[in-house]
C-alpha positions, 0 to 999 in steps of 0.5 A: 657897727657904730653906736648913733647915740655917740657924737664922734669928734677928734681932739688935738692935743698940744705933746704930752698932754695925751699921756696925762691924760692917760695917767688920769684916765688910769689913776680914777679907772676910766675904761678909755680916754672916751670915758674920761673925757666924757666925765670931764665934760660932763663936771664942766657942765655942771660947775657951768650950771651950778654957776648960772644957778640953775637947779642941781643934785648935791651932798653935804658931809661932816665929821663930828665926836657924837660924845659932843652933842652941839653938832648933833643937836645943830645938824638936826635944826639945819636939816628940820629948817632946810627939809624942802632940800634935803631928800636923805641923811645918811650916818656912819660911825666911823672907826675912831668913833667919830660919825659921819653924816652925809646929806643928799640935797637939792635945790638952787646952788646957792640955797644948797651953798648956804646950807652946807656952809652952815652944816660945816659951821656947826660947832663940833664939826671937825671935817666936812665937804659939799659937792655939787653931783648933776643938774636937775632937769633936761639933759 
């Protein structure tokens, strides 16, 4: 029985691509090639979405020394300025001591952007990484 909540389409591939494709498909875990695909769209969507600014689901995380208190301190003034954002903080002290912050966010990609540059700029802070998940709204 086939599944009617699938679009059905065949895909030609130029020799060898199928076979990286398959290395992906393994390296990340995907249950099959639809899997991946899928996945790969979808990514493609959203970067087009985040581009064309339209509302989106993200996180920010960076990595500072607690010991050091500038990005602490700085970290809760960018997230007390940037609330209408910020749904969650979550943080971690990781092995070595260092702490990890991660910030769920939302909101236009270019009001996200700025705050995770900022979040990133923050004196102390060793590593950090925006990621833009989903777009908001519709499908």
């Amino acid at each position: 029985m086939k599944n009617a909540s699938l679009d059905r389409f065949t895909v030609c591939l130029e020799k060898g691509l199928l076979a990286r494709l398959d290395g992906i498909s393994a390296e990340r875990g995907y249950p099959s090639r639809s899997q991946a695909v899928a996945d790969f769209i979808r990514r493609a969507i959203v970067k087009k979405d985040w581009q064309g600014g339209r509302a989106c689901a993200g996180t920010v995380s960076i990595v500072y020394d607690p010991a050091d208190p500038r990005p602490g301190r700085g970290l809760e003034k960018l997230l007390r300025a940037g609330a209408g954002s910020v749904l969650s903080v979550q943080t971690n002290l990781l092995p070595g001591g260092k702490m990890l912050a991660t910030a769920s966010v939302t909101g236009r990609p270019a009001a996200l952007q700025r705050l995770a540059d900022a979040m990133r700029a923050l004196k102390g802070v060793t590593h950090g990484s925006f990621s833009i998940i989903a777009p908001l709204g519709g499908k």
